[in-house]
C-alpha positions as protocol buffer text, in pm:
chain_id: "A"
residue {
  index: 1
  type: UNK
  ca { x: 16874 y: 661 z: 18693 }
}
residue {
  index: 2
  type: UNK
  ca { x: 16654 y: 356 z: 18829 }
}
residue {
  index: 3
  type: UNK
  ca { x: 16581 y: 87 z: 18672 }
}
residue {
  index: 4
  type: UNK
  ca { x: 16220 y: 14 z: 18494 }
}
residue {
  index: 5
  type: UNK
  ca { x: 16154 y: -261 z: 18789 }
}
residue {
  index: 6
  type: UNK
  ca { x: 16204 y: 8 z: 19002 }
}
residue {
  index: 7
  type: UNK
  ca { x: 15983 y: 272 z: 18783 }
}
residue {
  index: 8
  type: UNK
  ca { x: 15715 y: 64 z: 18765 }
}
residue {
  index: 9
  type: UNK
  ca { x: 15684 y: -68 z: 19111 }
}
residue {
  index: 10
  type: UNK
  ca { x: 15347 y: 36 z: 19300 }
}
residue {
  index: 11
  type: UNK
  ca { x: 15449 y: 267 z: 19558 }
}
residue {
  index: 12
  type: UNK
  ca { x: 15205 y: 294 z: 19824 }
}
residue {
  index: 13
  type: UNK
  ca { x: 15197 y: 683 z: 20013 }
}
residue {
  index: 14
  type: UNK
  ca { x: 15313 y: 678 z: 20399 }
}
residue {
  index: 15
  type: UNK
  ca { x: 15430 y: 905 z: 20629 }
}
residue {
  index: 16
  type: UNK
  ca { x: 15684 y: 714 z: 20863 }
}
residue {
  index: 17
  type: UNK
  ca { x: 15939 y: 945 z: 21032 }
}
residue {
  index: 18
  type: UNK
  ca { x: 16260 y: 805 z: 20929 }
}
residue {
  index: 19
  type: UNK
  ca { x: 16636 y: 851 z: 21038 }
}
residue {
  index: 20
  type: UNK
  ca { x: 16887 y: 935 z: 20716 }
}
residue {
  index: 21
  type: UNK
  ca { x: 17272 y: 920 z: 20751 }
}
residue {
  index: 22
  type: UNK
  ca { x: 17532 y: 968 z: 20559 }
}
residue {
  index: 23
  type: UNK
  ca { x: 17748 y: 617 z: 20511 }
}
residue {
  index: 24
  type: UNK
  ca { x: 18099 y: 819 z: 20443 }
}
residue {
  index: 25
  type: UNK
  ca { x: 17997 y: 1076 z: 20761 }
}
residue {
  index: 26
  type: UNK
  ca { x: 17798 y: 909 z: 20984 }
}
residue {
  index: 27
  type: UNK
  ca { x: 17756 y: 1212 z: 21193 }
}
residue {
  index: 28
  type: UNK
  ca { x: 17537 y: 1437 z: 20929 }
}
residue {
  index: 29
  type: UNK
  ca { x: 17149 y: 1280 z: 21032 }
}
residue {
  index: 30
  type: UNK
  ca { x: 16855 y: 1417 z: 21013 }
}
residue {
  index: 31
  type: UNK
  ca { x: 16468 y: 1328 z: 21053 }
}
residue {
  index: 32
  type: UNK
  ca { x: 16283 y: 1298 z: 20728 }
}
residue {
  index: 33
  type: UNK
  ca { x: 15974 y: 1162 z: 20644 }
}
residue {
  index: 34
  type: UNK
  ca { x: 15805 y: 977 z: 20382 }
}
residue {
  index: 35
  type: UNK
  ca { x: 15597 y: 1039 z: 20127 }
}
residue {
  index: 36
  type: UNK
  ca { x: 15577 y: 714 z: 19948 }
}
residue {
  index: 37
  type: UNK
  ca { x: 15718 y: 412 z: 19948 }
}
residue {
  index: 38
  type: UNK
  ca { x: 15784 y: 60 z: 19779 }
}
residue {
  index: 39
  type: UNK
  ca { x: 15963 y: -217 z: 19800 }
}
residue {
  index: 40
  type: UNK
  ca { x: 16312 y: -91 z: 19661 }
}
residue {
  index: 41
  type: UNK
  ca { x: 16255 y: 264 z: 19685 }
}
residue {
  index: 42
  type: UNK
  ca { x: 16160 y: 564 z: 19925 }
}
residue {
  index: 43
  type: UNK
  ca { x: 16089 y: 916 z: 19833 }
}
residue {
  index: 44
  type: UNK
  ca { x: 16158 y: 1173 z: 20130 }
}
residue {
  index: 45
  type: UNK
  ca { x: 16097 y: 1489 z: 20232 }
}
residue {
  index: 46
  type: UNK
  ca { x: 16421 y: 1663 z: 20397 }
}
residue {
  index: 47
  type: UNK
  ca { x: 16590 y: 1945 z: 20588 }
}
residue {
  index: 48
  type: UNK
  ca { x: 16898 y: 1904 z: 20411 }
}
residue {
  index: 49
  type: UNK
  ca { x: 16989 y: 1896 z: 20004 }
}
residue {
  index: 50
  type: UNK
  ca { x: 17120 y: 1559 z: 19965 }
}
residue {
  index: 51
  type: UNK
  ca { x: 17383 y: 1451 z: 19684 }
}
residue {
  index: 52
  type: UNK
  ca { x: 17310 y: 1226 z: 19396 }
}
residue {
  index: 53
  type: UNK
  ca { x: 17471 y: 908 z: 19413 }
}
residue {
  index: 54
  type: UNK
  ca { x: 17535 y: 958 z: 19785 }
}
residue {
  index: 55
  type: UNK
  ca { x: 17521 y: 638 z: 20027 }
}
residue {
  index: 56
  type: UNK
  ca { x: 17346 y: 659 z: 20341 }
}
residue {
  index: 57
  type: UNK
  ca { x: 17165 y: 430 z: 20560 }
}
residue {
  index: 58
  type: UNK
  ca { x: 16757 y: 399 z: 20663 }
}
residue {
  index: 59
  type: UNK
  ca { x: 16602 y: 334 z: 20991 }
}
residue {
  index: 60
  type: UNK
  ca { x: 16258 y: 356 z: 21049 }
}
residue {
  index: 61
  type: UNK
  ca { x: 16213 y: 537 z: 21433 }
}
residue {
  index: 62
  type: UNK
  ca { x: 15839 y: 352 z: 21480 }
}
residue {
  index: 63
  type: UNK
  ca { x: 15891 y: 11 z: 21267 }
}
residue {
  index: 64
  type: UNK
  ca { x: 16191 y: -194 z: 21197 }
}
residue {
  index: 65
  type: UNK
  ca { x: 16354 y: -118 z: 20845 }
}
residue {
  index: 66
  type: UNK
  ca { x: 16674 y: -60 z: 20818 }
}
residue {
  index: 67
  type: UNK
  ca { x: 16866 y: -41 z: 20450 }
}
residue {
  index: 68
  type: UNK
  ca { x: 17167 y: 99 z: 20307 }
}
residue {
  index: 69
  type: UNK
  ca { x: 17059 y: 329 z: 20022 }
}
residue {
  index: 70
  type: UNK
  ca { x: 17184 y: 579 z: 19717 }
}
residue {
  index: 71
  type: UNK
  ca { x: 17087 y: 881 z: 19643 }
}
residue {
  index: 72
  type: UNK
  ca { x: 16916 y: 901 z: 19311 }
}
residue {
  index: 73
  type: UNK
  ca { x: 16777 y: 1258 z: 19317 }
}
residue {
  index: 74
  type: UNK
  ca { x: 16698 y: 1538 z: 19525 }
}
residue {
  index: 75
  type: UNK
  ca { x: 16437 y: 1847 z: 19409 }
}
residue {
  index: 76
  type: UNK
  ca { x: 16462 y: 2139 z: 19611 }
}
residue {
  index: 77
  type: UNK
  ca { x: 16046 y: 2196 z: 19689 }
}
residue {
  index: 78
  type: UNK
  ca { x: 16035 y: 2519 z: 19935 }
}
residue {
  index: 79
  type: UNK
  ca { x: 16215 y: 2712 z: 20161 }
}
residue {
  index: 80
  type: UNK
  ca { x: 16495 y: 2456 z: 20348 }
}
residue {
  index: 81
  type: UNK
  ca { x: 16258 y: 2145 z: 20159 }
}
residue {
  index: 82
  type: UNK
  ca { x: 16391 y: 1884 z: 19940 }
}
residue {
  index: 83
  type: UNK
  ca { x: 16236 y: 1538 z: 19776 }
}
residue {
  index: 84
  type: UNK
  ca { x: 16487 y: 1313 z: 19818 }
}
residue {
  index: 85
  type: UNK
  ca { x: 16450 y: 938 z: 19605 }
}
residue {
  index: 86
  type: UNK
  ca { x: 16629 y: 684 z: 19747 }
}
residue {
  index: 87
  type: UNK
  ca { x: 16696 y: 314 z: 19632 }
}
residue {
  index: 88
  type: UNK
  ca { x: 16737 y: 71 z: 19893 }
}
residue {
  index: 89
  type: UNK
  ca { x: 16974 y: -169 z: 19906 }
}
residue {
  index: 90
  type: UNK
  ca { x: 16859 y: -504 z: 20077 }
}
residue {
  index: 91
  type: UNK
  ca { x: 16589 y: -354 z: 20302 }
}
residue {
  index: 92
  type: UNK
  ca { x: 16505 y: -572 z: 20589 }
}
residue {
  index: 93
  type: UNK
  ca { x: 16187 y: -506 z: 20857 }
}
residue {
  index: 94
  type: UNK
  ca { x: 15870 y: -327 z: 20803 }
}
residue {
  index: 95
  type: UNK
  ca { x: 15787 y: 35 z: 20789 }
}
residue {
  index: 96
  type: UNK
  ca { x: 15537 y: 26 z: 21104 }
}
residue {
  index: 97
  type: UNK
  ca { x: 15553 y: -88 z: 21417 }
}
residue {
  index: 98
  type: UNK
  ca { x: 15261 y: -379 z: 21340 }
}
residue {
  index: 99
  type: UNK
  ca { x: 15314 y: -563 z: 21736 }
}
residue {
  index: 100
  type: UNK
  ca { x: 15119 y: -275 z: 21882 }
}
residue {
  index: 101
  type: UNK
  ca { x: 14732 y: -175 z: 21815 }
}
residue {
  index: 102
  type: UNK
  ca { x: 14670 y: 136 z: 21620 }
}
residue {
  index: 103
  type: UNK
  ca { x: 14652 y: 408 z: 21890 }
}
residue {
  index: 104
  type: UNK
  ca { x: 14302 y: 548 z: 21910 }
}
residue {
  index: 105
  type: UNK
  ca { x: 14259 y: 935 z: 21948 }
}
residue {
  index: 106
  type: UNK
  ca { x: 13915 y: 984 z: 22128 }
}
């Protein structure tokens, strides 16, 4: 269960595409992406039903965070849909690529 630091933290809502491993099996990955976010937590959505108290490591495909996190639920939502929370350990880098401009649709 988190902490009440990490309950009462503002999270702020994103959607940045993110890569999630699994530390013990680095070959099960999968593309997930946020729905919020603060500083010691993530909640995403997923493909996959993810086990609590599982380790697996960030990275951010358009910014620069990369952390080692746990597992510390996962709600199934739909059809092949889960919320997963996720504490991060020691997150380092930013969630958006902030050296390039905001692209412009026209």
């Amino acid at each position: 269960m988190p902490s009440d630091r990490q309950r009462n933290q503002k999270r702020t809502p994103a959607a940045v595409a993110l890569q999630v491993s699994s530390a013990a099996q680095p070959f099960i990955t999968e593309l997930a992406f946020t729905e919020n976010v603060s500083l010691h937590g993530v909640r995403v959505v997923t493909g996959r039903a993810w086990k609590r108290a599982e380790r697996v490591i960030v990275k951010s495909y358009n910014g620069s965070v990369q952390s080692r996190a746990t597992v510390i639920y996962c709600h199934h939502l739909a059809k092949a849909r889960y919320a997963v929370g996720l504490e991060l350990h020691s997150p380092v880098g930013t969630w958006a690529d902030t050296s390039q401009p905001p692209r412009v649709e026209v």
